[in-house]
C-alpha positions in Angstrom: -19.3 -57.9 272.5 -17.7 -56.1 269.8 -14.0 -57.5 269.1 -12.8 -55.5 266.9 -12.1 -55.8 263.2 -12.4 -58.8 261.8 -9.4 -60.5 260.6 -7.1 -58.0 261.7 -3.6 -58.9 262.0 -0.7 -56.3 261.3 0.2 -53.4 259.6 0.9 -53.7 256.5 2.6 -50.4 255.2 2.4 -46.7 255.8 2.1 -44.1 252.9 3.0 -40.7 252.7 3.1 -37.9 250.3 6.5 -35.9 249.5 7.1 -33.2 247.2 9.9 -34.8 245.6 10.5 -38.7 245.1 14.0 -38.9 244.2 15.0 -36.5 247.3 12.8 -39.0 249.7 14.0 -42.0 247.8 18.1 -40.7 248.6 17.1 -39.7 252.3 15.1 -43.2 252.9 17.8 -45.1 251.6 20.8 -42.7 251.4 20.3 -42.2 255.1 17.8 -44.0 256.7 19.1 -47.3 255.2 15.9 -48.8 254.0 15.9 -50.9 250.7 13.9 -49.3 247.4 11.5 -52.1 246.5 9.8 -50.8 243.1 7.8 -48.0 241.5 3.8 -47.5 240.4 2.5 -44.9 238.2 1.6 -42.3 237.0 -2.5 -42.5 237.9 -5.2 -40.0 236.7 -8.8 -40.2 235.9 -9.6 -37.3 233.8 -12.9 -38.2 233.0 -14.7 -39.0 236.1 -14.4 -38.3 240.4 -12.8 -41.6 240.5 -9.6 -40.4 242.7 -11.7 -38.1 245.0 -14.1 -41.1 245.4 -11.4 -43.4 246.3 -8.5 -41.8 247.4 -10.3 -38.7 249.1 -8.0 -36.4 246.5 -9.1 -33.0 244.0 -10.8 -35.2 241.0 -8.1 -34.1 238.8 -5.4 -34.8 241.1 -2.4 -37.1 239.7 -0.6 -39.6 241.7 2.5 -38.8 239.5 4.4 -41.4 240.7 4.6 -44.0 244.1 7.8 -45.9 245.3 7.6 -48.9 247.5 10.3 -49.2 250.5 11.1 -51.6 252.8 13.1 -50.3 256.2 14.8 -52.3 258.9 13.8 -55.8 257.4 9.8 -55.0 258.4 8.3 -51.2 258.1 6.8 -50.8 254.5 6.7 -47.2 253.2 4.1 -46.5 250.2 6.0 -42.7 249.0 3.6 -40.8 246.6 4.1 -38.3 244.7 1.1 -36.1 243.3 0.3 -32.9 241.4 -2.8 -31.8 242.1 -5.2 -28.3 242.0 -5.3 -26.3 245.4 -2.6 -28.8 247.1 -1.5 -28.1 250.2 2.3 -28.1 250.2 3.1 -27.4 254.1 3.8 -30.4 256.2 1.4 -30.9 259.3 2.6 -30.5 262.7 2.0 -33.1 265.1 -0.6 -30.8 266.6 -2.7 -29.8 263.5 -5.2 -32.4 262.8 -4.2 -35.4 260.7 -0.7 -34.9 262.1 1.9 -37.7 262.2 5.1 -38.8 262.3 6.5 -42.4 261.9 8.7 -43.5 265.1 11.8 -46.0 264.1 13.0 -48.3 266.5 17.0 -48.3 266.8 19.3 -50.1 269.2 21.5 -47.4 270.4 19.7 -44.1 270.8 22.9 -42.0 270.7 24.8 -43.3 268.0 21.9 -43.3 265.7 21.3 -39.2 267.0 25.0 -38.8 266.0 24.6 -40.8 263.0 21.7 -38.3 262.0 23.3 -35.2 263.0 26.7 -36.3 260.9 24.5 -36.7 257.8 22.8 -33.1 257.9 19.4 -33.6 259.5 17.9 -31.3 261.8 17.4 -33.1 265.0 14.9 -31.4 267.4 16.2 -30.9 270.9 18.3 -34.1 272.6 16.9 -37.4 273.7 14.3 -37.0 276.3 13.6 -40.3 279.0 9.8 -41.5 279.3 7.9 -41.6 282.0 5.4 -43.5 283.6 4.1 -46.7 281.8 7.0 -46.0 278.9 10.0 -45.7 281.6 12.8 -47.3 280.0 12.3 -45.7 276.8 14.5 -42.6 275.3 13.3 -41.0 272.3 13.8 -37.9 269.8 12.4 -36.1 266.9 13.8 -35.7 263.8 13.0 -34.1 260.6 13.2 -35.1 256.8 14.4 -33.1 254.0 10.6 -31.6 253.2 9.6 -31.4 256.9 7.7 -34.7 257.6 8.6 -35.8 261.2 10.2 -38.8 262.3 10.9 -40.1 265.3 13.8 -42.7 266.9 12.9 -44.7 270.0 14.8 -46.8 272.0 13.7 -49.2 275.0 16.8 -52.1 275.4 15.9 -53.6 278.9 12.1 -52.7 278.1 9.8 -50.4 279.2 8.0 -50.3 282.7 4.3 -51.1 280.9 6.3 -54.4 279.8 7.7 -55.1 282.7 4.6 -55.0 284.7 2.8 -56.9 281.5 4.8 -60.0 282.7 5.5 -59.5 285.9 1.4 -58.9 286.4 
């Protein structure tokens, strides 16, 4: 019986690429409130395939620069920057393959939406209610200054899938 991967216990961080560190960096903490934790870099390996071996990158791609964050006391963001030959500089949708987007837990759902919308950021659409198994959950898509999507959820009496979890 296959268990899974061994030794497997939690996340440990999420990394992303931006095109510009210091506009993330002012978003992430400016606005998002997480906590700047330190700076790597810059990488390059001229003279062999070492980054497209390893990090799946052109060979003569350079990580210019990576900044560590820390948000609400637990997520860990790994921010790169890079310069690299035939980069692709427009954000994925969650549709296109390899889309994403990082959901952030928040107490309030409509202060934090209002909180957003005071600071500039483009919310998309207002806060829709799950569902199903996720009943008891409101959530809503925002966007970051170079188009990476976020999104805020909110569940404070639960959701149904919990619910039944312990009821069950």
């Amino acid at each position: 019986m296959n268990t899974g991967l061994p030794g497997l216990t939690r996340l440990d961080h999420i990394g992303f690429t931006v095109p510009d560190l210091e506009e993330a960096r002012g978003f992430l903490v400016d606005v998002l409130g997480c906590e700047y934790m330190y700076t790597l870099g810059p990488y390059r390996h001229d003279g062999s395939d070492w980054m497209s071996e390893h990090l799946n990158v052109h060979p003569r791609a350079v990580m210019e620069e990576l900044h560590f964050f820390r948000c609400g006391g637990q997520a860990v963001f790994e921010v790169f920057q890079y310069s690299a030959p035939e980069q692709d500089t427009t954000p994925p949708r969650n549709s296109d393959i390899g889309g994403h987007h990082i959901a952030l837990y928040v107490d309030d759902l409509d202060v934090a939406v209002d909180y957003l919308k005071s600071q500039g950021v483009t919310v998309l659409g207002e806060p829709t209610a799950s569902k199903g198994p996720s009943e008891g959950q409101r959530w809503v898509y925002f966007l970051a200054p170079w188009g990476m999507q976020f999104e805020l959820v909110s569940y404070p009496h639960g959701k149904a899938f919990d619910r039944q979890t312990a009821a069950g």
